[in-house]
C-alpha positions as CSV (number, residue, x, y, z in Angstrom):
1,X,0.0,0.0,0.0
2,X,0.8,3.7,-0.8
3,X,-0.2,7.1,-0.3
4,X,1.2,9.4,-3.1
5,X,3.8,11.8,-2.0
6,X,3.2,10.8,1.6
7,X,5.8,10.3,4.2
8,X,4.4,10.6,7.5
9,X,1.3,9.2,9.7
10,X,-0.3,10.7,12.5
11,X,-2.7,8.8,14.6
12,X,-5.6,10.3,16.7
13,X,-6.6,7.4,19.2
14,X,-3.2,5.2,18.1
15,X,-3.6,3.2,21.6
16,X,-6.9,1.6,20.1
17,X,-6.7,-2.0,19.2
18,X,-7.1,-1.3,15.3
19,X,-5.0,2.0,15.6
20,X,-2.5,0.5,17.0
21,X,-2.1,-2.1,14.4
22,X,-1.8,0.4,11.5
23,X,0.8,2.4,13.2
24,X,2.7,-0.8,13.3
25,X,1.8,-1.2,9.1
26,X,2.7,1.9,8.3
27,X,6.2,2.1,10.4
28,X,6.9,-1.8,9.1
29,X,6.1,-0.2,5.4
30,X,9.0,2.9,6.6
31,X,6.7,6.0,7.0
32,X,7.6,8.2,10.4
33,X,5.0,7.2,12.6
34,X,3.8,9.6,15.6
35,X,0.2,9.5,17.2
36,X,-2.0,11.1,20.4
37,X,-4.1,8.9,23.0
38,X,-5.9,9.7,25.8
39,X,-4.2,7.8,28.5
40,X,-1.1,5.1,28.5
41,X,-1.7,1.7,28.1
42,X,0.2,-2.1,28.0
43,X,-0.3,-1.5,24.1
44,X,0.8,2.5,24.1
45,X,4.3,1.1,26.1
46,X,5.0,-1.5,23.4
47,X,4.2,1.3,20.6
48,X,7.2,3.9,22.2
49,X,9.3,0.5,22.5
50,X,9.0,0.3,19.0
51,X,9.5,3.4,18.0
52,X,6.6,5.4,18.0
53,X,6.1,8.4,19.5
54,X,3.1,9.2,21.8
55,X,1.8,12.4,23.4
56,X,-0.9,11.8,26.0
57,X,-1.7,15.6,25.9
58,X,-4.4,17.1,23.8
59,X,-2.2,19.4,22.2
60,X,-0.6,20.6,18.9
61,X,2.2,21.8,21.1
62,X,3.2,18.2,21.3
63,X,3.1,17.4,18.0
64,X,6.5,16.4,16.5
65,X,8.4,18.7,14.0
66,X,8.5,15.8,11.1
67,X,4.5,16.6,11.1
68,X,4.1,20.0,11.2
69,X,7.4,20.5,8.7
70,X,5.2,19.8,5.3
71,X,1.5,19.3,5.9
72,X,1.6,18.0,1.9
73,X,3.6,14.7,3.0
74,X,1.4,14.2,6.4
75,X,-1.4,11.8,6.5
76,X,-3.3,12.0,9.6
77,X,-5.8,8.7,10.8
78,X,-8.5,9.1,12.9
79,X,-11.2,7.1,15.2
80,X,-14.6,8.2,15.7
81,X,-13.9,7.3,19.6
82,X,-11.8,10.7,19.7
83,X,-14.0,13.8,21.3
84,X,-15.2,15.9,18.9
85,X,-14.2,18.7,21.1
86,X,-10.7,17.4,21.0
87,X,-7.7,20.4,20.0
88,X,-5.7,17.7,18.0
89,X,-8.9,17.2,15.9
90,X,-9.6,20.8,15.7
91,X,-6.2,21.3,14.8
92,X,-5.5,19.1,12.0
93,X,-8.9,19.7,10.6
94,X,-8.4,23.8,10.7
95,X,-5.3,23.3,9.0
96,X,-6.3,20.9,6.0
97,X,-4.1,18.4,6.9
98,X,-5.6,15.5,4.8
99,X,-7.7,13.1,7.1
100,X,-8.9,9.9,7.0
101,X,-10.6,7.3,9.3
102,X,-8.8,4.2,10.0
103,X,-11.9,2.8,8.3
104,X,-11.4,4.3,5.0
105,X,-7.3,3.4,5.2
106,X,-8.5,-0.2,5.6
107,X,-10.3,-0.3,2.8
108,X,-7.7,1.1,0.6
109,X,-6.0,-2.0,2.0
110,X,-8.8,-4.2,1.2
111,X,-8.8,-2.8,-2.5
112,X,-5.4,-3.8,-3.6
113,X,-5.0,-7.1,-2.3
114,X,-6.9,-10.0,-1.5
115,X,-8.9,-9.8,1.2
116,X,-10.8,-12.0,4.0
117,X,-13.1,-9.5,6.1
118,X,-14.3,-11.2,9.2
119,X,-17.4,-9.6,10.5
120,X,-20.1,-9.8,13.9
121,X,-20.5,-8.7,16.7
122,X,-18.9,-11.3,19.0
123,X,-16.5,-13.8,17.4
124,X,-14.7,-11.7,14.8
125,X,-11.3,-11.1,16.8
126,X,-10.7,-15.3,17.5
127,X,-12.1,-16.1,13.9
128,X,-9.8,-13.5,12.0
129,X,-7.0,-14.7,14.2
130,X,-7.1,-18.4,13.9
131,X,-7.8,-18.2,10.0
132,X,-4.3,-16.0,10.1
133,X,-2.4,-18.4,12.2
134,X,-3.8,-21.5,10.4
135,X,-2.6,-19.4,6.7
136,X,0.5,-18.5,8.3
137,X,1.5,-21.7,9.8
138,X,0.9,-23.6,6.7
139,X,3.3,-21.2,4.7
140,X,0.9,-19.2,2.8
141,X,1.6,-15.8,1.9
142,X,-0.9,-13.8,4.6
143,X,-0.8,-10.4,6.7
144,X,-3.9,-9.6,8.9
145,X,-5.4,-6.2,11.1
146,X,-6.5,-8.3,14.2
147,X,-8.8,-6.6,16.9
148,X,-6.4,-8.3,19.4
149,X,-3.4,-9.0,20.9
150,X,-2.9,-13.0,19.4
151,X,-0.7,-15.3,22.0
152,X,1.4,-16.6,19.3
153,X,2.7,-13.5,17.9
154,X,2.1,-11.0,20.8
155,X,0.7,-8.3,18.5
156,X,-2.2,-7.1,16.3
157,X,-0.4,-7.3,13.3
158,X,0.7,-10.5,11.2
159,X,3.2,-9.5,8.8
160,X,3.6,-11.6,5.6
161,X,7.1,-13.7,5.1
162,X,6.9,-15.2,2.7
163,X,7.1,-14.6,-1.6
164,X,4.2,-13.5,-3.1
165,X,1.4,-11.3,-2.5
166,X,-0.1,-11.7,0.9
167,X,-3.4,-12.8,1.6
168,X,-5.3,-10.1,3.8
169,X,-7.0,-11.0,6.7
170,X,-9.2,-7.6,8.3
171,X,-11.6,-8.0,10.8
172,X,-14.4,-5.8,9.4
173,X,-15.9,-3.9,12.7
174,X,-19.6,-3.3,12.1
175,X,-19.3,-0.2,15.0
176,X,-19.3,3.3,12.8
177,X,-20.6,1.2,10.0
178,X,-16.8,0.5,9.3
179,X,-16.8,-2.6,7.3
180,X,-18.7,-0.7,4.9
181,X,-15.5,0.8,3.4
182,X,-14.0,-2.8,2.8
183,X,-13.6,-4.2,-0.5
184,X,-13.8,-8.2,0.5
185,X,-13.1,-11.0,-1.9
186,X,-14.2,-13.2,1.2
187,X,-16.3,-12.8,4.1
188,X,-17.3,-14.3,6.9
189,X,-20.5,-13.5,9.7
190,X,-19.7,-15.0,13.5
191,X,-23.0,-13.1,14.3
192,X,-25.6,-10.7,14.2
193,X,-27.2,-10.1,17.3
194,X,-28.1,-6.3,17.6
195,X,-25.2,-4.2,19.2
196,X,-24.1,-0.4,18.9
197,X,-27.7,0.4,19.5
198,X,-26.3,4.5,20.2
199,X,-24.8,3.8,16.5
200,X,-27.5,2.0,14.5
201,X,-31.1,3.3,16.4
202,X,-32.2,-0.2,16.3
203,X,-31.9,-3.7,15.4
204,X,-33.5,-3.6,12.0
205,X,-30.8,-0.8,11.1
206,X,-28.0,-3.0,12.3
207,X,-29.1,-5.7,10.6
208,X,-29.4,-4.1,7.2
209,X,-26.0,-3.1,7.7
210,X,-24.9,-6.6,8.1
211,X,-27.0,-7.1,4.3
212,X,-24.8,-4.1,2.6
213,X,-21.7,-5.7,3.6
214,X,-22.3,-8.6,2.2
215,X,-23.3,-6.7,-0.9
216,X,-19.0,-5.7,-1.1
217,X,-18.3,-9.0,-2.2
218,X,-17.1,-9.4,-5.4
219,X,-18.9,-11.3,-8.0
220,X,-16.6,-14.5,-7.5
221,X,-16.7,-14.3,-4.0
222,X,-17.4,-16.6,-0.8
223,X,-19.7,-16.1,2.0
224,X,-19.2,-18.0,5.3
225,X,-22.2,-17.4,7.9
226,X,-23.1,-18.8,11.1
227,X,-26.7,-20.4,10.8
228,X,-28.3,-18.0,13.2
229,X,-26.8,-14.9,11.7
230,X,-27.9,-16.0,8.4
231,X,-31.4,-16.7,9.8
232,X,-31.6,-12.7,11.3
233,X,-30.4,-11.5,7.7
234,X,-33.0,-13.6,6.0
235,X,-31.6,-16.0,3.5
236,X,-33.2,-14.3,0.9
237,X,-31.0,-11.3,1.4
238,X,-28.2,-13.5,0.8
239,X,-26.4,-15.1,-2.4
240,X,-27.2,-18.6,-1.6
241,X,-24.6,-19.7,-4.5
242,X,-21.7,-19.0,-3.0
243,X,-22.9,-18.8,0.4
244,X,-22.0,-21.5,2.8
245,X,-23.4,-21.7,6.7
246,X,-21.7,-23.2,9.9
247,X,-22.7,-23.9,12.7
248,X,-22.8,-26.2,16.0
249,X,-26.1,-27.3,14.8
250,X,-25.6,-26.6,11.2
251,X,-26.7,-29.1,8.2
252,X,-23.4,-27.4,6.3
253,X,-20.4,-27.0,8.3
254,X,-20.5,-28.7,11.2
255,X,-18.6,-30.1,15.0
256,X,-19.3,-33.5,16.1
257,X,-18.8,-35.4,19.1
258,X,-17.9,-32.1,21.2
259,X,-15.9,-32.9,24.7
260,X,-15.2,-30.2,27.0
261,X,-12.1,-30.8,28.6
262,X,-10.6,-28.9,31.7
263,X,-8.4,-27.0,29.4
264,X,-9.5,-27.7,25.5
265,X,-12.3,-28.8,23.7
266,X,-11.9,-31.9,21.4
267,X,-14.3,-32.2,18.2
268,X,-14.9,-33.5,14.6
269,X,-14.9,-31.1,12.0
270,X,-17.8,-32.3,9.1
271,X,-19.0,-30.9,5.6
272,X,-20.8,-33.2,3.9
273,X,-18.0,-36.1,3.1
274,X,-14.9,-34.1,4.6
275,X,-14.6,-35.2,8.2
276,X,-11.5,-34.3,10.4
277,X,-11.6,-36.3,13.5
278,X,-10.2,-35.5,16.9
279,X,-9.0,-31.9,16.9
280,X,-8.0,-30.3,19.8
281,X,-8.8,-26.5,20.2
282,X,-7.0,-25.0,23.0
283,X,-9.1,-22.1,23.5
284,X,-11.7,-23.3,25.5
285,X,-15.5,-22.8,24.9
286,X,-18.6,-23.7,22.8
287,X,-18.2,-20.7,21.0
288,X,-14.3,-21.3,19.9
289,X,-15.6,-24.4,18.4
290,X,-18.4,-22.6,16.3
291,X,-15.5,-20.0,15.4
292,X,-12.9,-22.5,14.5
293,X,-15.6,-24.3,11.8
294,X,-15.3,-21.2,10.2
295,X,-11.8,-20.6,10.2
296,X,-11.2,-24.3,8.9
297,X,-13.6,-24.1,6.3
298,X,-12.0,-20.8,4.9
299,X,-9.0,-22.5,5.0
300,X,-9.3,-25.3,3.2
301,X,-11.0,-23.8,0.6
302,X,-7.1,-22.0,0.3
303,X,-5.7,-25.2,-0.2
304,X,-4.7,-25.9,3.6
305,X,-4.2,-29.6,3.6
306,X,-5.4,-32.0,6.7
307,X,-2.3,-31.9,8.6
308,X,-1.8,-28.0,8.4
309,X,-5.8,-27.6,9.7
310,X,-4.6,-30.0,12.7
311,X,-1.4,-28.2,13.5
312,X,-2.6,-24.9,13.2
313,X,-5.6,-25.6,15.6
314,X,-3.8,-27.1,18.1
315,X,-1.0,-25.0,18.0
316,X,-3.3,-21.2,18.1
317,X,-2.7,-20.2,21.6
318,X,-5.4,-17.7,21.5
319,X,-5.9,-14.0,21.5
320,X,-6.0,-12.1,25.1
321,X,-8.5,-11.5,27.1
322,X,-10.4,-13.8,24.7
323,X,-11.5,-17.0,26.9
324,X,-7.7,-16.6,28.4
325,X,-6.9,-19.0,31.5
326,X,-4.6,-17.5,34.0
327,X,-4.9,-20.1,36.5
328,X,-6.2,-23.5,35.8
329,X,-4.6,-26.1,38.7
330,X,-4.4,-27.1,42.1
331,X,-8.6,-26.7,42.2
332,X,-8.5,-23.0,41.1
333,X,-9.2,-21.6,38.3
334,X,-9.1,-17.6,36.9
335,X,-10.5,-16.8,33.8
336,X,-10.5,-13.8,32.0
337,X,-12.6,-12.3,28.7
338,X,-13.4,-9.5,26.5
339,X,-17.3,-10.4,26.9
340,X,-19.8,-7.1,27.4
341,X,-22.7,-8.2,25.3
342,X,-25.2,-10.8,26.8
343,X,-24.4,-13.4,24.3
344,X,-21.1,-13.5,24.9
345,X,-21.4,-13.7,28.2
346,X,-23.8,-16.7,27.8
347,X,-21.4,-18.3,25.7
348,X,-18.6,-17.9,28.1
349,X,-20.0,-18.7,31.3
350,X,-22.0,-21.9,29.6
351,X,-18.6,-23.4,28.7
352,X,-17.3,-22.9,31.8
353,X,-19.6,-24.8,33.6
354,X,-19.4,-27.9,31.3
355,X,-15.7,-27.6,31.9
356,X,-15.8,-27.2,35.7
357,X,-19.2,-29.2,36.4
358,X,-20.0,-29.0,40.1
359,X,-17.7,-25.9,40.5
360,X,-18.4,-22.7,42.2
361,X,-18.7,-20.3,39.6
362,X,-17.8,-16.4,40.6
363,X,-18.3,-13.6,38.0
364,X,-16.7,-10.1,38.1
365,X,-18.4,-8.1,35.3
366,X,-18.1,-4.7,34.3
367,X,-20.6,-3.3,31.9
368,X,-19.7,-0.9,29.2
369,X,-21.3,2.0,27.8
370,X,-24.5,3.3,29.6
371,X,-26.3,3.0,26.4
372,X,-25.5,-0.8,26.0
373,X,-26.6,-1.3,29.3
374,X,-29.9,0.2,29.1
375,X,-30.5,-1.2,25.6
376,X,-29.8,-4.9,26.6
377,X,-30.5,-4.8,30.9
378,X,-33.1,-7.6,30.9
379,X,-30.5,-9.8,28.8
380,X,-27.7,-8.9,30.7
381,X,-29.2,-10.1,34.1
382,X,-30.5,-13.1,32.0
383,X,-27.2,-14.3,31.1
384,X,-25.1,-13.6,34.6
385,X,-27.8,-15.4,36.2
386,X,-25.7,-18.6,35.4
387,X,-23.2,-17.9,37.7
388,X,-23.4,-19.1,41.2
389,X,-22.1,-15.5,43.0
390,X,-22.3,-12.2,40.3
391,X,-20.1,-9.7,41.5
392,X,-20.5,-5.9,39.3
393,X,-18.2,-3.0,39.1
394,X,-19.3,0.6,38.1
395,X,-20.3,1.4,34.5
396,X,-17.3,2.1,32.0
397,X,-18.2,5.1,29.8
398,X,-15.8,5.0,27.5
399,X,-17.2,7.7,24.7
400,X,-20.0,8.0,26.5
401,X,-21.8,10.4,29.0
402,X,-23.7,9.2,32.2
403,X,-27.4,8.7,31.7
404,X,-29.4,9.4,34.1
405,X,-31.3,6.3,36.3
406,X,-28.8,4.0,34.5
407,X,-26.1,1.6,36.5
408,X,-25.1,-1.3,37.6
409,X,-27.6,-1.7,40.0
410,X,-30.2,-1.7,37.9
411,X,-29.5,-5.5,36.8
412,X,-29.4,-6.9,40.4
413,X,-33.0,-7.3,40.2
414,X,-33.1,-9.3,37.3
415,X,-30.4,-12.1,38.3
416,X,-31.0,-15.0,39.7
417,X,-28.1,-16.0,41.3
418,X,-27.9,-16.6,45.2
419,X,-24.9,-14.2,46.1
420,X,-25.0,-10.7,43.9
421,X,-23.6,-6.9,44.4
422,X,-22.4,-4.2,43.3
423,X,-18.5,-3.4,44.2
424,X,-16.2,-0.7,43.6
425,X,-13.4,-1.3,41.7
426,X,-11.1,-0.7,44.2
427,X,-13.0,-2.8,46.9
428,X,-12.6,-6.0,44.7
429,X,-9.3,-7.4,45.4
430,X,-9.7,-7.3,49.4
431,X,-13.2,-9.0,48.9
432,X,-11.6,-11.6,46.3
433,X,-8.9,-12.5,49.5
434,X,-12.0,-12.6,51.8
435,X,-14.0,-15.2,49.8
436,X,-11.4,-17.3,48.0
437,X,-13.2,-18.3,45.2
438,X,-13.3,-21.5,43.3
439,X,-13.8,-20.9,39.7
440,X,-13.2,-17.2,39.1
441,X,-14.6,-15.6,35.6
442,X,-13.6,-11.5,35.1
443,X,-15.7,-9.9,32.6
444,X,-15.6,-6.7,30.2
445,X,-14.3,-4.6,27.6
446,X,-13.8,-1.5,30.0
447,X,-10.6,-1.3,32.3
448,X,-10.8,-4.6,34.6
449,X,-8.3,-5.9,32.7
450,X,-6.0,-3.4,34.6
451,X,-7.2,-5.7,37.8
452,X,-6.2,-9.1,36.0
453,X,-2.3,-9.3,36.9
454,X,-3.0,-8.6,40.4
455,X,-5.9,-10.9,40.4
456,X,-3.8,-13.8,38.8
457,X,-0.9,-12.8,40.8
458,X,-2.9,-13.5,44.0
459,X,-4.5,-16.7,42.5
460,X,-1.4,-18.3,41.6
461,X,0.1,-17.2,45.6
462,X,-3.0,-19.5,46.9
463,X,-1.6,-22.3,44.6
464,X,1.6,-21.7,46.3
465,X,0.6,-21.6,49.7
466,X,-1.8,-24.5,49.5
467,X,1.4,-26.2,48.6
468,X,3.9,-25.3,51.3
């Protein structure tokens, strides 16, 4: 990729997931990167470690010289998360600089090479991941934009290495109507349950967003969609000829003879006559197994072979803060995930209960967004409910100002389980050591994963102690 006459990239909100991985692209590809965010982060320290430099103040005055020298050669990227009261927007915007969303440089991406967008709204981060790994790992040209940090490769960014033009794996966000600026020769749909309810007005909306990104494919392209999405778009909205569906329960694409195991699930992957017995996903969950159906299927219709299916499934370590297990021995277990929409969390806490049957099951969640908690209370409450203890934190806002009457307490009511509260964050830890709890779950897209080290930290000290 190139920008004519372009030399330097400035990101507004470069500590975001997707951000962050085109400030890697475009440093890797030998442009002078430089970028603003908010606060530090785990993912703004390994950005200055690489090079990058970061300004946490809202400020043209610290913007570096190689910007401001030649506005002509200066491309500046921008998120919709950034205030729209923010000086660095203001700035760049009153001084023509040209602008464009990360969205927008994506698809430019997307235009000029061939392209796998995976899309939903839960699932797209492990799916885009595992079909990059399982590419990569059986030596096929491939670079992906991942909306998370993978295990194997500790970053958001898969480089290509090997001859030939790469392969590009994007996960297409549906937040901002994003994906819409994608030019997919390949797609698939993890889901389409109604999200970014502040974005889309309703579910209806959302959905025919879902239906216009499909309409990018190209004429020769593939279409991989989980049964119950494809049901919510209407198979009629879809091109049934080169459309294929997946699915636990799916007559397509299929898993067999599921086991949950205390650390991996173990299934058959079928489609029609193709069967691949036995594998062993080490991500853990109902929901990995739905994701990794589509992630095989994709790949063997690139020519993956058997053997590179197996070895890249049971080699894919994961992506944080995606179903990741801190602590699984000695009788305890930690758990942490991304989940903040009701489905996920129903997927997540289901499969850890078939994994731990007859274990005490303690959740820490922290909603996020005052609008997503309002839109989907009733479901939120439904879906904690299969804990044994529900423990909530404080709404995170992210872009978002309070509402009023809206909180974490309003979904005590609704759950089911025998112990529930509502904590402060910084009250957690000391009621953690006070309860010692058996199978511990953390939950949220806000800032408890600021809490997990400590948490797992203190988890693994029990091991040791139990031991000595």
């Amino acid at each position: 990729m190139s920008f004519k006459g372009k030399n330097s990239v400035y990101f507004l909100g470069i500590g975001g997931i997707g951000m962050s991985a085109l400030a890697r692209w475009f440093q890797h590809e030998g442009y002078f990167v430089a970028g603003y965010d908010k606060t530090p982060s785990p993912l703004t320290e390994e950005l200055v470690k690489e090079g990058i430099a970061i300004s946490f103040v809202d400020s043209d005055q610290h913007i570096p010289e190689n910007i401001l020298s030649d506005k002509s050669k200066v491309l500046v990227i921008w998120t919709p998360a950034i205030p729209k009261n923010s000086s660095l927007l203001e700035f760049f915007t009153s001084q023509g600089f040209e602008m464009k969303k990360r969205s927008e440089v994506l698809g430019v991406l997307t235009s000029s090479h061939r392209s796998i967008a995976v899309a939903g709204t839960h699932g797209k981060t492990t799916t885009s991941s595992l079909i990059a790994h399982m590419l990569k790992t059986a030596g096929k040209p491939v670079a992906a934009f991942l909306g998370g940090i993978t295990q194997n490769y500790q970053s958001n960014l898969i480089l290509n290495d090997q001859k030939g033009e790469p392969i590009m794996v994007v996960e297409a966000d549906e937040f901002d109507r994003s994906f819409l600026r994608l030019h997919p020769n390949e797609a698939v749909i993890t889901s389409a349950d109604p999200d970014h309810l502040d974005i889309y007005g309703d579910e209806a909306t959302i959905l025919d967003g879902f239906r216009q990104f499909v309409g990018l494919l190209d004429k020769k392209g593939k279409l991989y969609i989980q049964i119950n999405a494809a049901y919510r778009l209407g198979e009629d909205s879809l091109p049934l000829e080169k459309t294929r569906f997946y699915g636990l329960r799916s007559e397509g694409i299929r898993a067999e003879n599921i086991k949950a195991m205390p650390g991996s699930f173990v299934f058959d992957y079928v489609d029609g006559d193709k069967e691949i017995k036995g594998l062993e996903l080490f991500i853990p969950g109902f929901h990995n197994v739905e994701n990794a159906l589509a992630a095989i299927a994709v790949c063997l219709d690139h020519q993956v072979t058997e053997e590179q299916v197996r070895k890249g499934i049971s080699s894919f370590k994961g992506v944080k803060r995606r179903f990741e297990i801190h602590v699984n021995e000695g009788g305890l277990v930690f758990i942490d995930d991304y989940a903040h929409h009701p489905e996920e969390i129903r997927a997540c806490l289901s499969s850890v209960i078939a994994m731990f049957p007859g274990k005490k099951v303690t959740v820490v969640f922290q909603p996020h967004l005052y609008t997503r908690t309002r839109d989907f209370a009733p479901g939120f409450s439904e879906s904690l409910s299969l804990a044994d203890e529900v423990i909530l934190l404080d709404i995170y806002p992210a872009r978002e100002l309070p509402i009023e009457g809206v909180n974490s307490e309003m979904l005590l009511e609704g759950i089911q389980s025998q112990k529930k509260q509502v904590l402060a964050k910084t009250d957690l830890t000391a009621y953690l050591r006070s309860t010692n709890p058996e199978v511990l779950v953390t939950l949220g897209a806000g800032d408890i994963d600021r809490l997990v080290p400590e948490i797992a930290n203190w988890t693994r000290s029990r091991l040791n102690s139990s031991e000595s």
